[in-house]
DOKEKE-51313 format. One line per field, with one value per residue (C-alpha): x, y, z; residue in three letters. Coordinates in steps of 0.05 Angstrom, whole numbers, plus 32768, in hexadecimal, padded with zeros to 4 digits. Example, Ala and Ser with C-alpha at 12.3 -4.5 7.8 and 13.67 -1.06 7.14 Angstrom:
<rs>
x [80F6; 8111]
y [7FA6; 7FEB]
z [809C; 808F]
residu [ALA; SER]
</rs>
This chain:
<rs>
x [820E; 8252; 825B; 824D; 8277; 82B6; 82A0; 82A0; 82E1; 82FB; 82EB; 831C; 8358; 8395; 83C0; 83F9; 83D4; 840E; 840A; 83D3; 83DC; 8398; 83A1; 8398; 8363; 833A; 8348; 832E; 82F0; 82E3; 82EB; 82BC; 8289; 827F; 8276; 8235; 8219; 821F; 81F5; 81CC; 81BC; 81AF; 8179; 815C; 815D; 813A; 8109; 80FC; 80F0; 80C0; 8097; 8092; 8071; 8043; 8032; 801D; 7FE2; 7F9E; 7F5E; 7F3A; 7EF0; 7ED7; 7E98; 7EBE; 7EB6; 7F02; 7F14; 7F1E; 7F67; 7F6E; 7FAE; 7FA8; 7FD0; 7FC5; 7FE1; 7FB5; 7F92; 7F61; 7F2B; 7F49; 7F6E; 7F9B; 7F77; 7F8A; 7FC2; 7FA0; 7F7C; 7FAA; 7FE2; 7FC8; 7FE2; 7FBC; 7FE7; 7FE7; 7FF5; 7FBD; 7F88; 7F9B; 7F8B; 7F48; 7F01; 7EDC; 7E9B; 7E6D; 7E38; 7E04; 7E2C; 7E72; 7E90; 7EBA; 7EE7; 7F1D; 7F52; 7F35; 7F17; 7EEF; 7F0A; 7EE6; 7EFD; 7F25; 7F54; 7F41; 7F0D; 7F19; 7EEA; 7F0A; 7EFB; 7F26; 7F41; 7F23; 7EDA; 7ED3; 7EC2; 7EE5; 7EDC; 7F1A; 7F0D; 7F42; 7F77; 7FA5; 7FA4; 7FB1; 7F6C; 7F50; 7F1B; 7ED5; 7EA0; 7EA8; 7E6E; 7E96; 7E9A; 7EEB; 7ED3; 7F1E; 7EF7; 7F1C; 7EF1; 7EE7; 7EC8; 7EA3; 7E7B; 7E41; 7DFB; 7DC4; 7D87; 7D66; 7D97; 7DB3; 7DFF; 7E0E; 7E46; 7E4D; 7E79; 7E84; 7EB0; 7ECB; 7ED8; 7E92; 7E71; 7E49; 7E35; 7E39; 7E1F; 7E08; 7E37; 7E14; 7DEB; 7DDE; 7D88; 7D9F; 7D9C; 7D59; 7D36; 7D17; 7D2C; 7D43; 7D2A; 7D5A; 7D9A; 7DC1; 7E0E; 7E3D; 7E5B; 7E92; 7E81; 7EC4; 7EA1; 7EA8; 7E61; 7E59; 7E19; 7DEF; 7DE3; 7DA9; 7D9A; 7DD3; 7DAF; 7DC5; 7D90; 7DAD; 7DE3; 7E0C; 7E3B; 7E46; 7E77; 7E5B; 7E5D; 7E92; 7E60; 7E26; 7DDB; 7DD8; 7D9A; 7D92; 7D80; 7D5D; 7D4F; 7D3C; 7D12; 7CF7; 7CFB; 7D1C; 7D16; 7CEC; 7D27; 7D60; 7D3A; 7D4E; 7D90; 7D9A; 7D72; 7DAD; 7DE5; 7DDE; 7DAD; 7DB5; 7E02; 7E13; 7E39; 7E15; 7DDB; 7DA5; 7D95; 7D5A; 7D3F; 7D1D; 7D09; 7CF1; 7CDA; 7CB7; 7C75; 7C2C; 7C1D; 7BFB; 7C14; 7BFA; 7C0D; 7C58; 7C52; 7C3D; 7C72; 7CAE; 7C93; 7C90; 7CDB; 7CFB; 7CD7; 7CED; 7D27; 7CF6; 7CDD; 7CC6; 7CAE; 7CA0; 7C80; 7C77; 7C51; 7C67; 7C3F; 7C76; 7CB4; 7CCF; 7CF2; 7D25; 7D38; 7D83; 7DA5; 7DE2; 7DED; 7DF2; 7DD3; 7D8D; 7D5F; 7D98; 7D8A; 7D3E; 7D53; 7D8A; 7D55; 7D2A; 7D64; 7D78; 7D34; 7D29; 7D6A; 7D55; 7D0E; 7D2D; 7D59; 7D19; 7CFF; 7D3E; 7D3D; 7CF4; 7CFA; 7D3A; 7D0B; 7CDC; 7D05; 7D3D; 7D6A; 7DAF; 7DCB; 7E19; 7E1A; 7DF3; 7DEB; 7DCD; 7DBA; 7D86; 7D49; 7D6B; 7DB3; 7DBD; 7DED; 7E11; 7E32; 7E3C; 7E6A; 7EB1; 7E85; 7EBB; 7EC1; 7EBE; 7EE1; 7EB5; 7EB7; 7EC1; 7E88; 7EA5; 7E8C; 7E84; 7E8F; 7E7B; 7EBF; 7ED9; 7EB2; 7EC3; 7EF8; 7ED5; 7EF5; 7ECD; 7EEF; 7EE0; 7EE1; 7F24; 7F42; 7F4F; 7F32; 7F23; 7F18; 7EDF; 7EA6; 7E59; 7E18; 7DEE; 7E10; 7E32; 7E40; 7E56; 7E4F; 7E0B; 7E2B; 7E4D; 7E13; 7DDE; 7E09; 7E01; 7DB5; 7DB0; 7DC4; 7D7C; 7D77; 7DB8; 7DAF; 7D96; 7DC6; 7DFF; 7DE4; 7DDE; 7E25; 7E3F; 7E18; 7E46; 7E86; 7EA8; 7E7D; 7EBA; 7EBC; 7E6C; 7E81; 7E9E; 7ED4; 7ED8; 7F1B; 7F57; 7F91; 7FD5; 7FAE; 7F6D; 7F2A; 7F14; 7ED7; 7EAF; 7E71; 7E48; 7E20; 7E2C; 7E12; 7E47; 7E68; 7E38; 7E39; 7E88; 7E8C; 7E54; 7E75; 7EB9; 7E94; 7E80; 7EC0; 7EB7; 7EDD; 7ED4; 7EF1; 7EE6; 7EDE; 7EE3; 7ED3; 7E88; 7E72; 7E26; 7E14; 7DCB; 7D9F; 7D76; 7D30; 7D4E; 7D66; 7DB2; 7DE0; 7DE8; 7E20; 7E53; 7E37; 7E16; 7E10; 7E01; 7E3F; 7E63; 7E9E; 7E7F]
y [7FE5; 7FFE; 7FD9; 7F95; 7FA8; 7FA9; 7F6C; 7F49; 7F64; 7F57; 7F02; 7F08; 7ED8; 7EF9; 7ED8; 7EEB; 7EF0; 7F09; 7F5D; 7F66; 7F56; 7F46; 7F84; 7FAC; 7F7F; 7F95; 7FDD; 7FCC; 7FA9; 7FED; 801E; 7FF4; 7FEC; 8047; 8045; 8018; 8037; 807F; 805E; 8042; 8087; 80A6; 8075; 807E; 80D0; 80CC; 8099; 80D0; 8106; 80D7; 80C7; 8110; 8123; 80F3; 80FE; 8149; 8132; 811A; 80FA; 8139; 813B; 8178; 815B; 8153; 8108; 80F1; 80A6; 808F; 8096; 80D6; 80FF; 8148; 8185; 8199; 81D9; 8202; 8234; 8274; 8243; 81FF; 81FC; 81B7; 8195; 81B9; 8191; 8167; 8181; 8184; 81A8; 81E6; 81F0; 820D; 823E; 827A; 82A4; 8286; 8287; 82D5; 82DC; 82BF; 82E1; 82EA; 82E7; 82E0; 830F; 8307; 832E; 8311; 82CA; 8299; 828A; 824F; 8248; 8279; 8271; 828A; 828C; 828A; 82C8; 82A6; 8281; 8235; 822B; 8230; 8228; 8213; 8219; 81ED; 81F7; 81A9; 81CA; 81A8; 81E1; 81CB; 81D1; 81CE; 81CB; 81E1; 81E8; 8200; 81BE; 819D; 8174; 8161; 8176; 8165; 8183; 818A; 818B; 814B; 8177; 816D; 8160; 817D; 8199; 81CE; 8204; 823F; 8230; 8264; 8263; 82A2; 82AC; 82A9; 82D5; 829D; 82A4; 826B; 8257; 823D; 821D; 8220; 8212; 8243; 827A; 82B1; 82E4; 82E5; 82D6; 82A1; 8262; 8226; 81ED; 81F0; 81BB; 81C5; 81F9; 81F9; 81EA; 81A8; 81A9; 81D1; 81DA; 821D; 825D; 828B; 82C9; 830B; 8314; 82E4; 82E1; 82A1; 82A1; 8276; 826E; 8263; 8224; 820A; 8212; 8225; 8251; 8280; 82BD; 82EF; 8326; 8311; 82CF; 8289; 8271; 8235; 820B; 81EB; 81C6; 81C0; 819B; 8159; 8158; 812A; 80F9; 810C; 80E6; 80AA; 8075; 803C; 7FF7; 7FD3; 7F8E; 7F49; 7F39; 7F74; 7F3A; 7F6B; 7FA5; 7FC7; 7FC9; 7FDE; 8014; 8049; 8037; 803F; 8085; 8096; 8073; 8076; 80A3; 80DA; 80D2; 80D8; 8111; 811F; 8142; 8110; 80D3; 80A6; 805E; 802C; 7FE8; 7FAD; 7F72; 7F3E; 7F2E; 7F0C; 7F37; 7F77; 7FA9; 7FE7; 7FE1; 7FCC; 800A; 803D; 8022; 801E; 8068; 807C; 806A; 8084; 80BD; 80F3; 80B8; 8084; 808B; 804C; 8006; 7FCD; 7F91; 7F4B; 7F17; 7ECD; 7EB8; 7EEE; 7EC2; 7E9C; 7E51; 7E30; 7DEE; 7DDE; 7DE9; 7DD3; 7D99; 7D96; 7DDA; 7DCA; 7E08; 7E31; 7E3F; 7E60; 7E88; 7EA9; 7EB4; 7EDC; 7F01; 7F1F; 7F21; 7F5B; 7F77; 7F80; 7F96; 7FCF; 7FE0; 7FEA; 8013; 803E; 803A; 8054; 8090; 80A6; 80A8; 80D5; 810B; 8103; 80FF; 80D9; 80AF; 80B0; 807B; 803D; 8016; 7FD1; 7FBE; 7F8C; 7F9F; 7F7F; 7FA3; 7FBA; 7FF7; 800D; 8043; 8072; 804D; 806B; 8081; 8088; 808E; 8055; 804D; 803B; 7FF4; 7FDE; 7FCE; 7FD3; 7F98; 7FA7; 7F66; 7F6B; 7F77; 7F30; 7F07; 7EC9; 7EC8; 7EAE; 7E9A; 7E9D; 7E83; 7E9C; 7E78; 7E9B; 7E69; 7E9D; 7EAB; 7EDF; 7EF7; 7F15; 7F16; 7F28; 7F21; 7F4D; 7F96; 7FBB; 8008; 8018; 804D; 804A; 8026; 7FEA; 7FE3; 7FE0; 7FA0; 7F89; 7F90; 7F68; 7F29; 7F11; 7F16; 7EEB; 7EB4; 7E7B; 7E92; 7E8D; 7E4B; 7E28; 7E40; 7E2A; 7DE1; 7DBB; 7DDE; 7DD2; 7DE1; 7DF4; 7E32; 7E48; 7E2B; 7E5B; 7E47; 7E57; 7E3B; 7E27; 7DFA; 7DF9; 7E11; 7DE1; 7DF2; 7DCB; 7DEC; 7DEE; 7E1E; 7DF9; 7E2E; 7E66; 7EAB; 7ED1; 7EAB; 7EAD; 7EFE; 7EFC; 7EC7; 7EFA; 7F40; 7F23; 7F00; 7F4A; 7F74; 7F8A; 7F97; 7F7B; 7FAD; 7F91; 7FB7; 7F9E; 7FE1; 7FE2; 7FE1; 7FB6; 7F6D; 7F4E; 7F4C; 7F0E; 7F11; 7EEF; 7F37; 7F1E; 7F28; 7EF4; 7ED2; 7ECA; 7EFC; 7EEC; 7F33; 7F7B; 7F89; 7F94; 7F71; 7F33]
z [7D50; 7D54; 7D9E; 7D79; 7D3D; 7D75; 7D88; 7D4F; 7D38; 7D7B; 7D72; 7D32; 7D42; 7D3E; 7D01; 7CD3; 7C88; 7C6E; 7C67; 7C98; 7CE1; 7D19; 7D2D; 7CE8; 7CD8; 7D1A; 7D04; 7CBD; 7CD8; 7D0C; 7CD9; 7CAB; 7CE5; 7CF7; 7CA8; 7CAE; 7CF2; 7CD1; 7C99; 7CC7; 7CF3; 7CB3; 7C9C; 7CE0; 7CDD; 7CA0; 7CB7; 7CF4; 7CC4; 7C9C; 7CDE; 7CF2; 7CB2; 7CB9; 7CFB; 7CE9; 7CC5; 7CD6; 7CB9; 7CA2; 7CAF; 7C97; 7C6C; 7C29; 7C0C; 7C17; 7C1A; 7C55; 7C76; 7C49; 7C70; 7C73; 7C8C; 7CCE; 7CD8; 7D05; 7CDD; 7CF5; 7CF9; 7D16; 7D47; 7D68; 7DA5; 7DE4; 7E1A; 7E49; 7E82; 7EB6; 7E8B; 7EAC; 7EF7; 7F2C; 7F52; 7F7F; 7F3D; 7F15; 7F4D; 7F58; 7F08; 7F10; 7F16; 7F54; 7F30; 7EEA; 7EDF; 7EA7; 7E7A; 7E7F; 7E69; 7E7B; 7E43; 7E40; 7E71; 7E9D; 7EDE; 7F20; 7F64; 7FA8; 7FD7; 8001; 7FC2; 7FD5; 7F9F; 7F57; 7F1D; 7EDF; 7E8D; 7E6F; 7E27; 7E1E; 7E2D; 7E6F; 7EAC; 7EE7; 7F38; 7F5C; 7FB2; 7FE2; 7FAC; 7FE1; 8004; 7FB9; 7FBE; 7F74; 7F4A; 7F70; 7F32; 7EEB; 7EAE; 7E8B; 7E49; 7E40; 7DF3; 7DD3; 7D97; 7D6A; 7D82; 7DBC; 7DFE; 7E27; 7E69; 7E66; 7E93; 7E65; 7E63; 7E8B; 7EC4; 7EC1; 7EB3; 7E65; 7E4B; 7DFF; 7DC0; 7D8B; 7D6E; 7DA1; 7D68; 7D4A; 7D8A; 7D71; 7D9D; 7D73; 7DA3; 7DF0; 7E12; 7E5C; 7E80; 7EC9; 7EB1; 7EB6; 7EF9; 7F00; 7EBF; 7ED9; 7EC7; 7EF9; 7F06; 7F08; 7EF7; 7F14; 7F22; 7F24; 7F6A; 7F82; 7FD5; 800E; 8019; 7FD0; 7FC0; 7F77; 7F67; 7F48; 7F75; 7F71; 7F99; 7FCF; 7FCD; 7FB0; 7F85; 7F5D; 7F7F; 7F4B; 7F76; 7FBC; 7FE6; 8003; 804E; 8074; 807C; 805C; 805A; 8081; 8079; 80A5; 8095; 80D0; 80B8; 80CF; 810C; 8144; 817F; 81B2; 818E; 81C7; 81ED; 81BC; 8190; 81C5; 81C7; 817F; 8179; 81B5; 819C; 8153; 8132; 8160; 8159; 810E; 80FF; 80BB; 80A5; 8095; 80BF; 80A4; 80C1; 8091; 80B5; 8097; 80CE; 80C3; 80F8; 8103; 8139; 8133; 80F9; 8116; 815F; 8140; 8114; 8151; 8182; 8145; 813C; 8185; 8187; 814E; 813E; 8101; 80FA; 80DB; 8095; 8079; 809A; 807E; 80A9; 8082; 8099; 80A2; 8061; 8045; 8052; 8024; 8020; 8007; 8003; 8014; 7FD5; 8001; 801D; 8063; 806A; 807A; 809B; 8093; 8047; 8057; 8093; 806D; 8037; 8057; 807C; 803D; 8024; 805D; 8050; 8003; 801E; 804D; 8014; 7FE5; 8015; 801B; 7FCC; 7FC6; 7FF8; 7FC9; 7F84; 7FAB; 7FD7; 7FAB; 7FED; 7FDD; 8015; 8018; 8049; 8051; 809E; 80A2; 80F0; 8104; 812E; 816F; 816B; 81AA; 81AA; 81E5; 81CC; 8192; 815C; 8147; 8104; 80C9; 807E; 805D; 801A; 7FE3; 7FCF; 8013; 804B; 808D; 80BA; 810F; 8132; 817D; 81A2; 81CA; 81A0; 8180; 8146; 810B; 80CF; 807B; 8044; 8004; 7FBB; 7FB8; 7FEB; 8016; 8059; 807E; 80C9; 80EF; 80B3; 80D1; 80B8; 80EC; 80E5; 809F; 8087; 8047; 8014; 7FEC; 7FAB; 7FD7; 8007; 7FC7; 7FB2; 7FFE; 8005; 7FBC; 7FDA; 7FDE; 7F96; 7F8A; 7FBF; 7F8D; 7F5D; 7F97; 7FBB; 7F6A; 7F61; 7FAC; 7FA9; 7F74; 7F96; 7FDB; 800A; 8035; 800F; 8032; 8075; 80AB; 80DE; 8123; 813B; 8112; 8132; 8107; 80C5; 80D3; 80E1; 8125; 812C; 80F0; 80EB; 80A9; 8074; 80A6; 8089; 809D; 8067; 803E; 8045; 803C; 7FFB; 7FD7; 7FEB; 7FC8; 7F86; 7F80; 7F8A; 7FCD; 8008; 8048; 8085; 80CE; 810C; 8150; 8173; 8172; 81B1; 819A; 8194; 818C; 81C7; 81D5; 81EB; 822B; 8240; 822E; 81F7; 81C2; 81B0; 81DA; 820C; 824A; 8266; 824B; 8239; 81EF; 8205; 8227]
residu [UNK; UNK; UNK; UNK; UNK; UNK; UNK; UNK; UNK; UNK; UNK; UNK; UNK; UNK; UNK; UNK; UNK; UNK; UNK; UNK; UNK; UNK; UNK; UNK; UNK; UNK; UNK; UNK; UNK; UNK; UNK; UNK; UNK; UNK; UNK; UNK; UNK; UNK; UNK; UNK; UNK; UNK; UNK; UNK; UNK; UNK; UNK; UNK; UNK; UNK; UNK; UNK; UNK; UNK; UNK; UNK; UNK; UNK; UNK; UNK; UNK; UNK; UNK; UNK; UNK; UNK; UNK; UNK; UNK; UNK; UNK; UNK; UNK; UNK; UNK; UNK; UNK; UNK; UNK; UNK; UNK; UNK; UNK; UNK; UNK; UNK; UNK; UNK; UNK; UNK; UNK; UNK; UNK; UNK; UNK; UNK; UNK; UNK; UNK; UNK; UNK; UNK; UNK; UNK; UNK; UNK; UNK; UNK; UNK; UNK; UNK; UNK; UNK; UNK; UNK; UNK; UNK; UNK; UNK; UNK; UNK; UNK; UNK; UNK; UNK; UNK; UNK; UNK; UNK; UNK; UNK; UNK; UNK; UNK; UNK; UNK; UNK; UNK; UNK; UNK; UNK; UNK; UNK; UNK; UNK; UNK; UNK; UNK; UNK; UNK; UNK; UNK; UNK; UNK; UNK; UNK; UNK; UNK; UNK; UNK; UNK; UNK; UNK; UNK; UNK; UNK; UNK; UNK; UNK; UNK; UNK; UNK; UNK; UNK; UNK; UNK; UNK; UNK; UNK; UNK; UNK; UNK; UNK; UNK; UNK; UNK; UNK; UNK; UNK; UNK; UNK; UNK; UNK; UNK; UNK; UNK; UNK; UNK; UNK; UNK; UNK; UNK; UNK; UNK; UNK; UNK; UNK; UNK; UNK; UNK; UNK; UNK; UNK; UNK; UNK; UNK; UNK; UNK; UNK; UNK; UNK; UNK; UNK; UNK; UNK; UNK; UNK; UNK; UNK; UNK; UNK; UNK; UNK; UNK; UNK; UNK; UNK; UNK; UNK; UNK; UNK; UNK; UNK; UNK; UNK; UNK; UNK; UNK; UNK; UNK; UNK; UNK; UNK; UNK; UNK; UNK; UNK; UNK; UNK; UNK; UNK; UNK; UNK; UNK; UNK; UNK; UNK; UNK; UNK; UNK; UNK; UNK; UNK; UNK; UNK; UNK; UNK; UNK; UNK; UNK; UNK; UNK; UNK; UNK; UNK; UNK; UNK; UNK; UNK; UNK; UNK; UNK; UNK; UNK; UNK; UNK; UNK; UNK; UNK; UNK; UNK; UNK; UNK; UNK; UNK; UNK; UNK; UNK; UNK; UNK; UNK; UNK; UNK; UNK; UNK; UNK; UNK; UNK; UNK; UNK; UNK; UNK; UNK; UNK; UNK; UNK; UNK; UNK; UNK; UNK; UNK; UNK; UNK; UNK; UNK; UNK; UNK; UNK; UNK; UNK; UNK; UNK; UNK; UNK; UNK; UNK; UNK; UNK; UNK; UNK; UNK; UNK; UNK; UNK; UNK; UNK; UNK; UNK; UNK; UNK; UNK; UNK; UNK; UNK; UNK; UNK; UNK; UNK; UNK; UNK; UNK; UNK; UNK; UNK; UNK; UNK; UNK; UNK; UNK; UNK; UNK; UNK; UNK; UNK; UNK; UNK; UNK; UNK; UNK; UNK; UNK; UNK; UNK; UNK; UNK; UNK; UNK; UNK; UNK; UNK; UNK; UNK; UNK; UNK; UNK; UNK; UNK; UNK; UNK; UNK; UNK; UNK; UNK; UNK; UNK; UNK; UNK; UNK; UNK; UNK; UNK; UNK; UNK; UNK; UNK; UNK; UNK; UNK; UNK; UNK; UNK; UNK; UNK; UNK; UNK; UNK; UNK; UNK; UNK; UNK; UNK; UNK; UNK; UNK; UNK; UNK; UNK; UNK; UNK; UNK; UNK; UNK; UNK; UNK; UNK; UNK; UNK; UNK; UNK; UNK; UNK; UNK; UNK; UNK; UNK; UNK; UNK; UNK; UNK; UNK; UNK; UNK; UNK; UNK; UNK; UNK; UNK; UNK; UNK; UNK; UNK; UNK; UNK; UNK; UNK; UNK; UNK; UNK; UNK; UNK; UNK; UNK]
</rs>
């Protein structure tokens, strides 16, 4: 204020008005200008004061009938206290983990702000003041919280963590002083229902396994850390053709070759030939591997009429593609409602993928598919309804986590909706490329379903990630690799 005062006084023209000179005037007009910014910083201290007041009240909401907007003290009393700092106000340190407990027996508790330790200081289990219990993993690497009950409710109240006469592990509301457990907010019987037998102790493992120990023996798991890579299931979908001659590769190549745990095969095929010899020799292959088939017959396919022009077969062959993609995907669905098994990664193949060699497996990050394209194959160019275009999109081979590859194996249930959307468009936008010249597509590839596959992963959010290092292409019933291949050999 008092900058633009000097301003202003500084634009008076210097004159002669008789006694007073321009200069005594500018004094006249600075001296006149700190007199209205001290008023002015003491309207705005007061105005501070004012908001601070008002700030150190609430709504009350203790049951009496007060109109609404009703401001009340809120000075912490014995019985109410402020909501705790946010939950990562507390650090996790060398000093802190040293403080914590190595173990919860059935008569001790776990009260706010405290915390269990595994023996070797990497794992920490956390009750925040908020109410929220907490499971920190290889804390001395700085790597976040992986478990946690979701009970960060900030309620004016105590928090404790005890082992119930049932075994299990409780978390409940209430008043420390008096001892008296207001509300349950979790209890490890949500994760088995039955009681356990025995005293039991909480135990927090060097591997970052958090359980309930008995007799030197862990008989609840409460958390433990995923594997790397986890539960794999396989998707092999579309037609067997040559399948007699790639289903050992893949049992060598593939199933044998993932580094996690669990490796399941779910096929879905389509045939008129016999069911039960198909069955015996799919079972013959794959062994412990296979899990669920599913064989349709040809009255089982559907049709569609070109909803695009120009498109003509195209439209009911990529039907019933994605039909046994969504079919395998039941399957995979099904066999998770009944052995309550959780896949962390999900691998669509067809029947004829011929593998040469394990793949460079990786992590892949969730809301992205990852897309093998056999090595030395043709460039081939998608565009999406974006504009945009993109490189190297497949339809035959895809891994993704479970949540992106559930929104891949749904495309059979969107294709009408896609083709009724795509027909009053550009059909440019469905129509792949294969060679551009100074920005122009040459070689046009109309209703391809690698597009297709590309324009429906981005309409829903996700992520397209192409390899070239796969060493696997289709194999003809000719003996010869597809495509641009004219020998067994990933690279053509």
């Amino acid at each position: 204020a008092e900058y633009m005062g000097v301003l202003a006084c500084q634009r008076l023209q210097p004159q002669n008005d008789g006694d007073m000179t321009s200069y005594q005037r500018r004094v006249r007009c600075l001296e006149l200008n700190r007199f209205w910014l001290l008023i002015l910083v003491t309207l705005l201290t007061s105005g501070a004061l004012f908001c601070y007041k008002v700030l150190r009240v609430r709504l009350q909401d203790d049951g009496d009938d007060l109109p609404f907007g009703t401001l009340v003290d809120v000075a912490p009393t014995s019985k109410q206290r402020l909501p705790p700092l946010p939950v990562d106000v507390l650090m996790i340190n060398s000093s802190y983990i040293s403080s914590c407990f190595v173990k919860i027996a059935q008569n001790e508790r776990l009260i706010a702000e405290q915390c269990v330790r595994s023996p070797n200081n990497d794992h920490v289990l956390i009750l925040r003041a908020n109410g929220n219990l907490e499971l920190y993993t290889h804390v001395q690497r700085g790597e976040l919280r992986q478990w946690c009950t979701n009970t960060a409710v900030y309620w004016p109240t105590d928090f404790w963590v005890h082992i119930g006469m049932d075994g299990h592990l409780h978390l409940v509301r209430g008043s420390l002083s008096s001892g008296v457990a207001e509300e349950e907010l979790w209890s490890s019987r949500l994760l088995n229902s039955r009681g356990l037998v025995g005293n039991t102790t909480l135990l927090l493992e060097d591997t970052g396994t958090l359980g309930l120990h008995a007799n030197n023996t862990i008989v609840q798991t409460i958390f433990a850390p995923p594997p790397r890579f986890g539960a794999l299931a396989v998707l092999s979908a579309g037609l067997l053709r040559s399948y007699r001659l790639t289903c050992g590769p893949l049992v060598q190549h593939v199933l044998s070759r993932w580094p996690g745990a669990i490796v399941h095969l779910f096929i879905a095929t389509a045939s008129d030939r016999n069911h039960d010899a198909i069955l015996s020799n799919l079972k013959q292959c794959f062994g412990t591997y296979l899990q669920r088939v599913k064989i349709l017959s040809s009255t089982d396919q559907d049709s569609a009429s070109s909803e695009v022009r120009g498109c003509g077969s195209k439209t009911s062959r990529m039907l019933n593609m994605f039909k046994s993609i969504h079919v395998a995907g039941s399957l995979m669905r099904q066999h998770m409602l009944e052995t309550k098994i959780v896949y962390d990664s999900v691998m669509r193949i067809r029947p004829d993928h011929l593998f040469l060699a394990p793949p460079p497996f990786e992590i892949v990050n969730l809301g992205t598919i990852l897309i093998p394209h056999p090595f030395g194959e043709h460039i081939f160019f998608c565009q999406s309804f974006s504009g945009e275009f993109s490189i190297g999109q497949s339809d035959q081979i895809a891994l993704g986590s479970l949540s992106a590859m559930n929104v891949y194996i749904d495309i059979y249930l969107s294709f009408f909706h896609m083709l009724q959307n795509i027909q009053d468009s550009d059909v440019a936008k469905f129509t792949g490329c294969r060679m551009f010249q100074e920005g122009v597509c040459i070689e046009e590839d109309l209703c391809c379903v690698e597009c297709f596959v590309g324009y429906y992963l981005k309409l829903y959010g996700i992520a397209i990630d192409v390899r070239w290092n796969w060493k696997q292409n289709l194999l003809s019933k000719a003996g010869v690799l597809a495509k641009d291949c004219g020998s067994l050999w990933w690279n053509c």
